[in-house]
mmCIF file of the N, C-alpha and C atoms, coordinates in Angstrom:
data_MODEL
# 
_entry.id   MODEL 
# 
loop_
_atom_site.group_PDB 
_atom_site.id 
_atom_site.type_symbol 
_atom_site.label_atom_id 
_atom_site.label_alt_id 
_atom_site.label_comp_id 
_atom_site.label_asym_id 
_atom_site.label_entity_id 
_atom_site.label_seq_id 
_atom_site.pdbx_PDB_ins_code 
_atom_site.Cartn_x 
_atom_site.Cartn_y 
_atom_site.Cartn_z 
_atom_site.occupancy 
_atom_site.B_iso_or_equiv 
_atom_site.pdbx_formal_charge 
_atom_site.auth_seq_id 
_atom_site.auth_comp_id 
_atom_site.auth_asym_id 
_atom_site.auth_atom_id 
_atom_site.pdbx_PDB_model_num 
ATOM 1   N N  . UNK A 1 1  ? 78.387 -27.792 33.442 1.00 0.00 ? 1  UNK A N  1 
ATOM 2   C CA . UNK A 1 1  ? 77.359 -26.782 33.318 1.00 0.00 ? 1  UNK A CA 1 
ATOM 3   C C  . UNK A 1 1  ? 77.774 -25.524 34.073 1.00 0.00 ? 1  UNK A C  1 
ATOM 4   N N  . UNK A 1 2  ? 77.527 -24.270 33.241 1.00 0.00 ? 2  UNK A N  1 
ATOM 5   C CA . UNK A 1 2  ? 77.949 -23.255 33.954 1.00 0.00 ? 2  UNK A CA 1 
ATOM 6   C C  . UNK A 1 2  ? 76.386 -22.232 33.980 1.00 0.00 ? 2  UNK A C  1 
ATOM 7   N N  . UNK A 1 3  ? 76.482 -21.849 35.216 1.00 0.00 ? 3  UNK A N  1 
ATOM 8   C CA . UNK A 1 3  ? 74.820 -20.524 34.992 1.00 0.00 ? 3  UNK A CA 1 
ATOM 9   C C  . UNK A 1 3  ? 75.424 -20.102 35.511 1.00 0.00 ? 3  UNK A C  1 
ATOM 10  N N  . UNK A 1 4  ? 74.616 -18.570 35.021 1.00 0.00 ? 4  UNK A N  1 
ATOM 11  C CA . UNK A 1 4  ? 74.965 -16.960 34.842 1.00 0.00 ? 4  UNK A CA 1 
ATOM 12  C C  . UNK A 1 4  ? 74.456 -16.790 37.047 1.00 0.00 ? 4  UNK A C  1 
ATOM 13  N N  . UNK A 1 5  ? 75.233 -15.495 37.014 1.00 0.00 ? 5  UNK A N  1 
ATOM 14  C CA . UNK A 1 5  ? 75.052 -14.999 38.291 1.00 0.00 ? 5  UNK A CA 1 
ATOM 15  C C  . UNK A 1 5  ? 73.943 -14.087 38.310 1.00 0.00 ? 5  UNK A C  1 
ATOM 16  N N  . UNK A 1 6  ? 73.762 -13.221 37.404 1.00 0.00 ? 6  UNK A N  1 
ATOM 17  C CA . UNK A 1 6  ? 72.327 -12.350 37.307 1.00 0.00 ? 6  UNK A CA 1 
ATOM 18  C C  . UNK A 1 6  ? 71.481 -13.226 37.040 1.00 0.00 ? 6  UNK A C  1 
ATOM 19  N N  . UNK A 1 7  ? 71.095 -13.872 35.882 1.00 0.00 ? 7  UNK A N  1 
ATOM 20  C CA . UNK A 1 7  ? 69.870 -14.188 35.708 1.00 0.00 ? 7  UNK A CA 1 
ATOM 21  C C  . UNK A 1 7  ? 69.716 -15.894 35.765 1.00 0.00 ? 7  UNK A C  1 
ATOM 22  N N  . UNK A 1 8  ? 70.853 -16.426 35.962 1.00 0.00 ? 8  UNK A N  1 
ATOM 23  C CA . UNK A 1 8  ? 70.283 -17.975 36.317 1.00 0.00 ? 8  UNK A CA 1 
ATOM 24  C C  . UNK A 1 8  ? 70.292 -18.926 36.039 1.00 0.00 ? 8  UNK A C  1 
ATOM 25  N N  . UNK A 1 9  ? 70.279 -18.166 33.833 1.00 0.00 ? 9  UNK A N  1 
ATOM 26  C CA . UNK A 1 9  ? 70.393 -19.188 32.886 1.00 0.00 ? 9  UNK A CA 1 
ATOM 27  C C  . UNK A 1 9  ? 71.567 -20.715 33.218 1.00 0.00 ? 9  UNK A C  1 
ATOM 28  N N  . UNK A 1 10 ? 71.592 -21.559 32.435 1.00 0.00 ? 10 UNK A N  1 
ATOM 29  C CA . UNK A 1 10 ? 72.717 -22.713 33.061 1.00 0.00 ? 10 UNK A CA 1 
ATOM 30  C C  . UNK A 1 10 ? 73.081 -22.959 30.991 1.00 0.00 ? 10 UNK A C  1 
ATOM 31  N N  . UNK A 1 11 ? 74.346 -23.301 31.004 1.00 0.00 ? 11 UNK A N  1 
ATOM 32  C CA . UNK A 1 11 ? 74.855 -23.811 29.737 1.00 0.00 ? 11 UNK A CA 1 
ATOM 33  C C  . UNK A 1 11 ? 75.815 -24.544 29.682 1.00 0.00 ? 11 UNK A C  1 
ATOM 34  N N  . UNK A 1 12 ? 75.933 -25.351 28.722 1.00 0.00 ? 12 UNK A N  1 
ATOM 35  C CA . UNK A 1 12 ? 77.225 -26.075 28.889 1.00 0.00 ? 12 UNK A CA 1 
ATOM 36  C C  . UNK A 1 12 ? 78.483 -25.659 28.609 1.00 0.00 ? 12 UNK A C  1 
ATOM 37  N N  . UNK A 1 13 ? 78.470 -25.080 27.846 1.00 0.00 ? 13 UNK A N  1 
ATOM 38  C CA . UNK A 1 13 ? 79.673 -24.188 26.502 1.00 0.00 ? 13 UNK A CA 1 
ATOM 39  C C  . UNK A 1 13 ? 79.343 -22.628 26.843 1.00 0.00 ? 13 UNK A C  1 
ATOM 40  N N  . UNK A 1 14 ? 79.881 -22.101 27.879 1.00 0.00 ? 14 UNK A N  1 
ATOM 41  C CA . UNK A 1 14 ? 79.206 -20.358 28.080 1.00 0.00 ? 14 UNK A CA 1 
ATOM 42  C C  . UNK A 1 14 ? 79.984 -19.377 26.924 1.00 0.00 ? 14 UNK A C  1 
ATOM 43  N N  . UNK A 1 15 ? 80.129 -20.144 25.549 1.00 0.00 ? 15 UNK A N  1 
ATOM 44  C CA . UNK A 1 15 ? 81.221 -18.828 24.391 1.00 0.00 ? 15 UNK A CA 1 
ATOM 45  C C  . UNK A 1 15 ? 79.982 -17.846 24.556 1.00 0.00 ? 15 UNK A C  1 
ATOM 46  N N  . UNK A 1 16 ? 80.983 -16.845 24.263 1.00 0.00 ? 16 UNK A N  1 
ATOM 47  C CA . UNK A 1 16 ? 80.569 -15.204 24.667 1.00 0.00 ? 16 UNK A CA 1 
ATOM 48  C C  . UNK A 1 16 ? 79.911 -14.925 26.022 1.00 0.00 ? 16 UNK A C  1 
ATOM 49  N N  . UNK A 1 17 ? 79.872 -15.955 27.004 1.00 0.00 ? 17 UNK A N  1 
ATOM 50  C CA . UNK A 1 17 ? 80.248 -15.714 28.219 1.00 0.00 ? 17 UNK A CA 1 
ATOM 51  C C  . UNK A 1 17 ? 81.048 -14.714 29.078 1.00 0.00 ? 17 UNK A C  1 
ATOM 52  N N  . UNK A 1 18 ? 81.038 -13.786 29.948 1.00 0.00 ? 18 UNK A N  1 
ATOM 53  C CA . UNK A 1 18 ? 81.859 -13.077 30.633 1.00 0.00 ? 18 UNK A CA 1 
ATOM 54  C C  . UNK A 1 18 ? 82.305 -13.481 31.991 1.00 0.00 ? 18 UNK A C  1 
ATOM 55  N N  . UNK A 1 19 ? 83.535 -13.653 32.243 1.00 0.00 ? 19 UNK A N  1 
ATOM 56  C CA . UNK A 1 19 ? 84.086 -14.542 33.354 1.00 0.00 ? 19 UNK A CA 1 
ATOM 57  C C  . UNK A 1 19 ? 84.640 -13.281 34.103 1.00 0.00 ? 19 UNK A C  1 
ATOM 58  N N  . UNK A 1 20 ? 84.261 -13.699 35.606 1.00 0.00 ? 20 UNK A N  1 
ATOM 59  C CA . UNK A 1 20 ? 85.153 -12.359 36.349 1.00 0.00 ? 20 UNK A CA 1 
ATOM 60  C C  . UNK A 1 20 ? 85.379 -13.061 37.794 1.00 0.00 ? 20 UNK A C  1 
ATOM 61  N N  . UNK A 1 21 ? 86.786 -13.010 37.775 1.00 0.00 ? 21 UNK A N  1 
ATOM 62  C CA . UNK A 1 21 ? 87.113 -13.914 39.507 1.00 0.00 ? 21 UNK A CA 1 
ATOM 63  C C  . UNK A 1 21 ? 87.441 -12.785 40.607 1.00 0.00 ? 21 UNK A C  1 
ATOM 64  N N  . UNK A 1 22 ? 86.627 -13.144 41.563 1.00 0.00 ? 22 UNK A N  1 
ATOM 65  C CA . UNK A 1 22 ? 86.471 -11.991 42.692 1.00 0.00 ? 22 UNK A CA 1 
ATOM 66  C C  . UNK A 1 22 ? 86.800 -12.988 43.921 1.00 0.00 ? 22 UNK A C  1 
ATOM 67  N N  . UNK A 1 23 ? 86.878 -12.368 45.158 1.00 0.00 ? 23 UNK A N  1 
ATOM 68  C CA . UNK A 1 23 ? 87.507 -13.000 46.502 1.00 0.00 ? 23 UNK A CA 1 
ATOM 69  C C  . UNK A 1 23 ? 86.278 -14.447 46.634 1.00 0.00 ? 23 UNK A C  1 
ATOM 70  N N  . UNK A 1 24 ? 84.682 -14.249 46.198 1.00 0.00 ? 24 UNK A N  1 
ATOM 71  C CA . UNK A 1 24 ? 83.867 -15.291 46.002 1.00 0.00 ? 24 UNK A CA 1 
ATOM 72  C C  . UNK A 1 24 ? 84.053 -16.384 45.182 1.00 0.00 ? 24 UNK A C  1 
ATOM 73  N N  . UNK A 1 25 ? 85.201 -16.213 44.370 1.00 0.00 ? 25 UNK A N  1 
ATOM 74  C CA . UNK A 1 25 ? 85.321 -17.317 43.045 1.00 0.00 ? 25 UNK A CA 1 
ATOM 75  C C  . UNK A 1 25 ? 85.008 -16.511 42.420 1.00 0.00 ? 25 UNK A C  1 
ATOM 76  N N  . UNK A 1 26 ? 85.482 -17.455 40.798 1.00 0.00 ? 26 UNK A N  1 
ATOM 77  C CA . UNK A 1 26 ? 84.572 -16.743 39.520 1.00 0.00 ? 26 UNK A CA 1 
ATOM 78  C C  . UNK A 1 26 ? 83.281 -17.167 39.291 1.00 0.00 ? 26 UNK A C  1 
ATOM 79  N N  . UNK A 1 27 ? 82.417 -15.888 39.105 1.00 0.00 ? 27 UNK A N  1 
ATOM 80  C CA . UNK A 1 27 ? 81.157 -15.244 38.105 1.00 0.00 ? 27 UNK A CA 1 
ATOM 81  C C  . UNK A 1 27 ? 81.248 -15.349 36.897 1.00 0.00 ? 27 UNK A C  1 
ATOM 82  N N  . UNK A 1 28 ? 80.376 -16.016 36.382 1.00 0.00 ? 28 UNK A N  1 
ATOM 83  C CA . UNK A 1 28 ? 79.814 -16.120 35.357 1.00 0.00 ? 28 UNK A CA 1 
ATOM 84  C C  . UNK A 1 28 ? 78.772 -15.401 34.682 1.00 0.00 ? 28 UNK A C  1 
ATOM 85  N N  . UNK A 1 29 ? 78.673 -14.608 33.630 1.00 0.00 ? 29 UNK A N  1 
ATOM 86  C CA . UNK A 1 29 ? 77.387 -13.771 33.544 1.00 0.00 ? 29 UNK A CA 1 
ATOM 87  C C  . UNK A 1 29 ? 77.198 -13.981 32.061 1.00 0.00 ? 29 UNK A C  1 
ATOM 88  N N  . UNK A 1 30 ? 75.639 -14.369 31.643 1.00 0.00 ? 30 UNK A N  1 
ATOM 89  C CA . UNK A 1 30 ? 75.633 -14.943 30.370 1.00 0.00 ? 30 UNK A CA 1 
ATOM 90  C C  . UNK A 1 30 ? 75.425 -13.707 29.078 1.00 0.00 ? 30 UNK A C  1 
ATOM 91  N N  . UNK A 1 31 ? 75.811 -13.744 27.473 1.00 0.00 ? 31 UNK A N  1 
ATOM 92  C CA . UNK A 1 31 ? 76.144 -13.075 27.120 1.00 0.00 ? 31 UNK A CA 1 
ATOM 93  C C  . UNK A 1 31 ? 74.858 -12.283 27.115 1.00 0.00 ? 31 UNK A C  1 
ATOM 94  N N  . UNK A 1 32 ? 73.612 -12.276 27.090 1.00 0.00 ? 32 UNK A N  1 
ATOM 95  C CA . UNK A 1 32 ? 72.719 -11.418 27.228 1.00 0.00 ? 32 UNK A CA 1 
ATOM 96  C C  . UNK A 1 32 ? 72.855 -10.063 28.908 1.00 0.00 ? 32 UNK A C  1 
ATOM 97  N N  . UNK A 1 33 ? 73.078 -10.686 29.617 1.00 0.00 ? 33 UNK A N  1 
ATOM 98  C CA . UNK A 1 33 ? 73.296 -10.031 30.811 1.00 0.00 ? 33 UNK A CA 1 
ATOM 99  C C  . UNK A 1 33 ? 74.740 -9.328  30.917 1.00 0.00 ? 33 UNK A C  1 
ATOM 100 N N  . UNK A 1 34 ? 75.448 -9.975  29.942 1.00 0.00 ? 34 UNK A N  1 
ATOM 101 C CA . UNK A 1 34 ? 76.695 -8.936  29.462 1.00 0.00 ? 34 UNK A CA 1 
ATOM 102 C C  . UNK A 1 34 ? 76.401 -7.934  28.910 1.00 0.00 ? 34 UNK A C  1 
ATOM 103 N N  . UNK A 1 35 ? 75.371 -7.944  28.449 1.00 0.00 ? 35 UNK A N  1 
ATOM 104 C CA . UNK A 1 35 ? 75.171 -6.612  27.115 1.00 0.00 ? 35 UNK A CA 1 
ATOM 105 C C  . UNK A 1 35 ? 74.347 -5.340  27.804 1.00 0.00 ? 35 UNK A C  1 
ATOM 106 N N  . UNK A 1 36 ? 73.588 -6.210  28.764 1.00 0.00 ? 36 UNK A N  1 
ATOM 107 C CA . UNK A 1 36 ? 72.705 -5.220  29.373 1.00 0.00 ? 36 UNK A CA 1 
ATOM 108 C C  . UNK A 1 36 ? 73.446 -4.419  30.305 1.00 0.00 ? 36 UNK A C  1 
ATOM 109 N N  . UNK A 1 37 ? 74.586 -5.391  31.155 1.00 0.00 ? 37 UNK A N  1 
ATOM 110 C CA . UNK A 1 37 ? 75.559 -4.731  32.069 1.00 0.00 ? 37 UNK A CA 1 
ATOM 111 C C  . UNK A 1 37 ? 76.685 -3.865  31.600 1.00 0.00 ? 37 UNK A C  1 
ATOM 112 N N  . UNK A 1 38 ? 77.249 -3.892  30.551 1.00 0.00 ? 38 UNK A N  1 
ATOM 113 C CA . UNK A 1 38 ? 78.388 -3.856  30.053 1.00 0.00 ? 38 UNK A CA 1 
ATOM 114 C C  . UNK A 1 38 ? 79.116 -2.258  30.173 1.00 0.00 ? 38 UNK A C  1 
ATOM 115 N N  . UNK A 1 39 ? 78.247 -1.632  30.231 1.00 0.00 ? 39 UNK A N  1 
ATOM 116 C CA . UNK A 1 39 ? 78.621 -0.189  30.790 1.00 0.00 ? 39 UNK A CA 1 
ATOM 117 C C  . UNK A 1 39 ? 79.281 -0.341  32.294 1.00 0.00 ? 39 UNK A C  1 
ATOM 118 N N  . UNK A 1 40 ? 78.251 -0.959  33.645 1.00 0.00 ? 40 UNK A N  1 
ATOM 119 C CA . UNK A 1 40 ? 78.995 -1.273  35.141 1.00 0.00 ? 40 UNK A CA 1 
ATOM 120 C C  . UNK A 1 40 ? 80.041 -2.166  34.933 1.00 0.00 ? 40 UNK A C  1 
ATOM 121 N N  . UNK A 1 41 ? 80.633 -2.898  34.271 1.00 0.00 ? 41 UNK A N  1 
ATOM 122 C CA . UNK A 1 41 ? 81.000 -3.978  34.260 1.00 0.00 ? 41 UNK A CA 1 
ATOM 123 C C  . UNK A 1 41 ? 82.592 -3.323  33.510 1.00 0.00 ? 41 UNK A C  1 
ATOM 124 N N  . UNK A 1 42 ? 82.498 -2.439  32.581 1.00 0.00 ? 42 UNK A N  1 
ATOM 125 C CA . UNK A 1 42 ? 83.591 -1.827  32.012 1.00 0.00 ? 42 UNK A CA 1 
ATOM 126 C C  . UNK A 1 42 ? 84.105 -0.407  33.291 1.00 0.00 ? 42 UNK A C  1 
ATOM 127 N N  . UNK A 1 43 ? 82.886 -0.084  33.884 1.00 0.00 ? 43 UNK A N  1 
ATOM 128 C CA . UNK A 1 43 ? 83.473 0.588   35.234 1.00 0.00 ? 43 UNK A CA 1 
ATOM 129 C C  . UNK A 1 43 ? 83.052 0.226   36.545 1.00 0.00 ? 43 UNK A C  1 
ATOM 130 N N  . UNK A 1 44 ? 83.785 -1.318  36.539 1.00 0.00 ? 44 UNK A N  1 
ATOM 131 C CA . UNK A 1 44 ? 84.082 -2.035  37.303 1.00 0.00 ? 44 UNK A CA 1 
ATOM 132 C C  . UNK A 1 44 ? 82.930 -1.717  38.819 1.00 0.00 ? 44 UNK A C  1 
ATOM 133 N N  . UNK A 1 45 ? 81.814 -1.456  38.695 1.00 0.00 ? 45 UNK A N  1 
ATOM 134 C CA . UNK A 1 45 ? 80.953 -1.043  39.454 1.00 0.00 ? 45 UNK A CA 1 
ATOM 135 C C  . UNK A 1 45 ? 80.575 -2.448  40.478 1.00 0.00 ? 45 UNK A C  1 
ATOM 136 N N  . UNK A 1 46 ? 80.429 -2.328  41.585 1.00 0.00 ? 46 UNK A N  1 
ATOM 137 C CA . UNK A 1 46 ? 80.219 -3.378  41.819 1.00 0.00 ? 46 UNK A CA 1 
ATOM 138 C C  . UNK A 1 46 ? 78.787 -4.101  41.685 1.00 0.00 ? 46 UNK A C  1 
ATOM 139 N N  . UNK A 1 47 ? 78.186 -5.673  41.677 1.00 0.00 ? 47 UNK A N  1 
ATOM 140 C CA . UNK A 1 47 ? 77.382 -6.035  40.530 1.00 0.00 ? 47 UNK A CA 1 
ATOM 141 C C  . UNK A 1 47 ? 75.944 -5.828  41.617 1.00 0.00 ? 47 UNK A C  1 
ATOM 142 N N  . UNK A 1 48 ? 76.302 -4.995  43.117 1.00 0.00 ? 48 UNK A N  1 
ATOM 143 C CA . UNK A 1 48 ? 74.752 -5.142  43.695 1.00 0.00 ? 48 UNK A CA 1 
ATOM 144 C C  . UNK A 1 48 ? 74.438 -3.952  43.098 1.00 0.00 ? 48 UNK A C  1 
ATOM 145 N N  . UNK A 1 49 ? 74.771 -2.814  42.555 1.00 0.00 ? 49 UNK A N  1 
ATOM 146 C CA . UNK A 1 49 ? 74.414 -1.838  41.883 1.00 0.00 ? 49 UNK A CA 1 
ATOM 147 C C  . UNK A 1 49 ? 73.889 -1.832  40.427 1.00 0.00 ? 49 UNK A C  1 
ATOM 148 N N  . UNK A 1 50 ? 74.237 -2.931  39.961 1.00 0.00 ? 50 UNK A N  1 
ATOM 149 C CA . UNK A 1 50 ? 73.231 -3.071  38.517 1.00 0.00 ? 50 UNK A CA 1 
ATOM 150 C C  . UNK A 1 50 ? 71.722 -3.014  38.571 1.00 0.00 ? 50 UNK A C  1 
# 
């Protein structure tokens, strides 16, 4: 089971999932919270600013 770092969700299979490994491990962020982020996330903003 993998859940998202913004919002919480949990899944088994995260396809269209966005994976991002930082000095914490990798983040997981589910594809809805990809879409909403996807502007900070393409300029690499960091994620307490969303």
């Amino acid at each position: 089971m993998v859940s998202c770092t913004s919002c919480g969700v949990t899944a088994e299979s995260p396809l269209g999932w966005t994976t991002d490994v930082t000095e914490r491990g990798a983040q997981h962020l589910c594809d809805r919270c990809s879409r909403d982020n996807l502007r900070s996330i393409e300029g690499r903003l960091d994620p307490a600013y969303w």
